[in-house]
N, C-alpha and C positions, 0 to 999 in steps of 0.2 A: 394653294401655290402662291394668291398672292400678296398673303398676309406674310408668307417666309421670304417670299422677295424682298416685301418692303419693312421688313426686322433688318435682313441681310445689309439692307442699303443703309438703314440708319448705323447699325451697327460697325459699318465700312467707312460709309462719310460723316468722319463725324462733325462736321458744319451742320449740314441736317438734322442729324441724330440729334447734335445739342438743340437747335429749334425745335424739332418733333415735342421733344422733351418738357421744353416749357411750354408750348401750345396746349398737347396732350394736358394741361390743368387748366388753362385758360378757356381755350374754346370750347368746351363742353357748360360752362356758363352763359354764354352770349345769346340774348334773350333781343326779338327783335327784328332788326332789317342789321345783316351784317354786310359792307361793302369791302373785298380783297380787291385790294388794287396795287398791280403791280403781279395779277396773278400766274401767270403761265400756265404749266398744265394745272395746275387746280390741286396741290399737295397737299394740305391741310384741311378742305373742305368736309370729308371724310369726319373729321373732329368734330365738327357742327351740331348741334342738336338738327333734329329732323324738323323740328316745326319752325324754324326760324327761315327768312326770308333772305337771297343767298343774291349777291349785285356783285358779279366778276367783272373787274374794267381792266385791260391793258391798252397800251399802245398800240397804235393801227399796225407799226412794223415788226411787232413781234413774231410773227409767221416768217415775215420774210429774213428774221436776223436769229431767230431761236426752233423755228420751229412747232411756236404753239397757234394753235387755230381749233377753239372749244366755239359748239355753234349758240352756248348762250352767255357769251363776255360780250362786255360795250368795249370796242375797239374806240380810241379818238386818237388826234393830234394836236400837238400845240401844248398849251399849259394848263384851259381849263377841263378839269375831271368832270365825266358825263355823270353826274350826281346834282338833284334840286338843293337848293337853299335847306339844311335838316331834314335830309331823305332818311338819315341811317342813323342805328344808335351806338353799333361797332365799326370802327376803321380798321383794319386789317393791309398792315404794310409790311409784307416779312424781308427781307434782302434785297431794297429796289431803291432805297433811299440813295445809296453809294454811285449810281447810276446815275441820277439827277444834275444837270448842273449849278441849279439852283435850285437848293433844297427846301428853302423857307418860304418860294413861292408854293411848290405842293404841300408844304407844312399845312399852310394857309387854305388851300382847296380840300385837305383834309378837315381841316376846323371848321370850316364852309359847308361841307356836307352833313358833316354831326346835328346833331340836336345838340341842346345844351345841355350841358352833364355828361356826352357821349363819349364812351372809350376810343382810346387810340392804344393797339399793341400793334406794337414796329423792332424788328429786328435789322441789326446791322454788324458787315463781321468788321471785326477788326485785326486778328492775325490772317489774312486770306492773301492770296496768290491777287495776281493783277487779271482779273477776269472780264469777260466779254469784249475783250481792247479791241476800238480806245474808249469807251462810252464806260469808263469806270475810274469816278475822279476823286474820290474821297476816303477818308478812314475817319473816324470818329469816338471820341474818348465821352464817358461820362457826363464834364464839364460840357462841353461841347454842344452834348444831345441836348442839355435843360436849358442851356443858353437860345439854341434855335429853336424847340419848344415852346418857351414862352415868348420870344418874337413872333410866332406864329397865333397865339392864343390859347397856349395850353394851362394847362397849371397841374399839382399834384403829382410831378413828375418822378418816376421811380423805376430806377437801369438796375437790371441786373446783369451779370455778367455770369457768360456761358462756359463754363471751366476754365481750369489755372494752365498753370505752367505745364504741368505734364500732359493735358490733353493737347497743346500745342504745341509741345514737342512730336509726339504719335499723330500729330495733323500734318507736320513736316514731313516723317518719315515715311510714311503713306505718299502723301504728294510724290514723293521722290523716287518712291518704286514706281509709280504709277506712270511718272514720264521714263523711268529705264523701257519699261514694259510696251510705250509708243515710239519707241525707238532714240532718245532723247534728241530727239528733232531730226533725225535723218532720215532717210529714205533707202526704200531696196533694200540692196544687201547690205551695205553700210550700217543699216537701223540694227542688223541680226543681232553683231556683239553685244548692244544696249540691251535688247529685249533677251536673249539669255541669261545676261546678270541680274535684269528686273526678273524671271521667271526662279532664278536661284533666291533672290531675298525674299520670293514668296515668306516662308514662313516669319521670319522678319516685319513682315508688311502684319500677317495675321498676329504676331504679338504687339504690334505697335497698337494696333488698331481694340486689341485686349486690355493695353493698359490705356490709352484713350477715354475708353471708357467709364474704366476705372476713377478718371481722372475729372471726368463729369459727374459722377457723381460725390465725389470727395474731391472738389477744386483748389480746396486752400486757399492758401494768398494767392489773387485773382487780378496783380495788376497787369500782368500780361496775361489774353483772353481770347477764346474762339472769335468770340460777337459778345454782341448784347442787346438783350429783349428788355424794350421800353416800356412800360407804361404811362399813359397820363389821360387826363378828361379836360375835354373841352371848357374852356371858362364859360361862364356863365351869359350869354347874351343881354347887352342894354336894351 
């Protein structure tokens, strides 16, 4: 049951589903001490080889603003990440950068924790809705990500981007059933008409979310994008 759940979910949202997607190749490499930071309930972990050495950190007020409270994450506050000087040899930053207000300061506490040579995969969306408001300040293009990257001490940096134009299309149209279905912001009886017309586009929703898919795996031209998964490695320590 809950392997079909979490098909269903990726195959629904596809912001996740494209993340799953490219992790699903990445993380099953990661050899080592791997630290997620920025983890919540712990989505990807599952991917991990079984022998590697697994460092969950979030924010202390995650519980209190999300909802996540895992009993083996290092909770902090402030800016520095509870990680030694090259504890880890994977960074793991999936959808948390965009949250930051200063991003090149955690760039920095990421390159701080690596060893030298150590990866960094970081996801970040770039067609998304305004989420978790207001603690959600940025969108980020390609140039962007290599430019704060290497102010931070990366090098070797390489974006790719998580489907085209039609998976962002069926990312809209989803969205949009999605608040009919919540009543598009009202309450009571008021909400009814909203969520009758979201419950008639059902099928609408399930083909959007069909060619979505579709759409991730044959993205095409890609300058409009779900997100985009980073990669880069630490430079090399003097």
């Amino acid at each position: 049951m809950g392997r079909i759940k979490g098909a269903l979910r990726r195959f629904a949202d596809l912001q996740f589903g494209s993340i799953w997607r490219d992790l699903a190749v990445l993380l099953p490499r990661a050899q080592g001490t791997v630290a997620d930071v920025g983890c919540g309930a712990q989505p990807f972990r599952d991917l991990l080889p079984a022998n590697i050495r697994y460092v969950a950190i979030d924010i202390a007020d995650a519980e209190a603003q999300f909802g996540y409270r895992t009993p083996d994450t290092r909770y902090y506050q402030g800016e520095v990440l509870p990680l030694a000087d090259g504890e880890v040899n994977v960074a793991l930053c999936t959808e948390t950068l965009e949250h930051v207000r200063d991003p090149v300061v955690l760039l920095r506490e990421l390159a701080r924790g690596l060893v030298s040579g150590g990866q960094l995969i970081l996801t970040v969306p770039f067609a998304a809705r305004w989420h978790f408001v207001p603690h959600d300040y940025w969108r980020y293009t390609p140039s962007g990500l290599a430019y704060l990257l290497s102010a931070a001490g990366f090098e070797a940096v390489r974006v790719y981007a998580r489907g085209g134009a039609l998976a962002v299309a069926a990312y809209k149209v989803l969205g949009y059933v999605l608040l009919l279905l919540a009543g598009n912001g009202r309450r009571g009886m008021r909400s009814m008409p909203w969520r009758f017309i979201g419950l008639c586009l059902l099928p609408v929703a399930a083909l959007a979310a069909l060619l979505g898919n579709l759409g991730l795996r044959y993205p095409g031209s890609a300058e409009d994008t779900l997100g985009y998964t980073v990669l880069a490695r630490r430079a090399d320590r003097q």
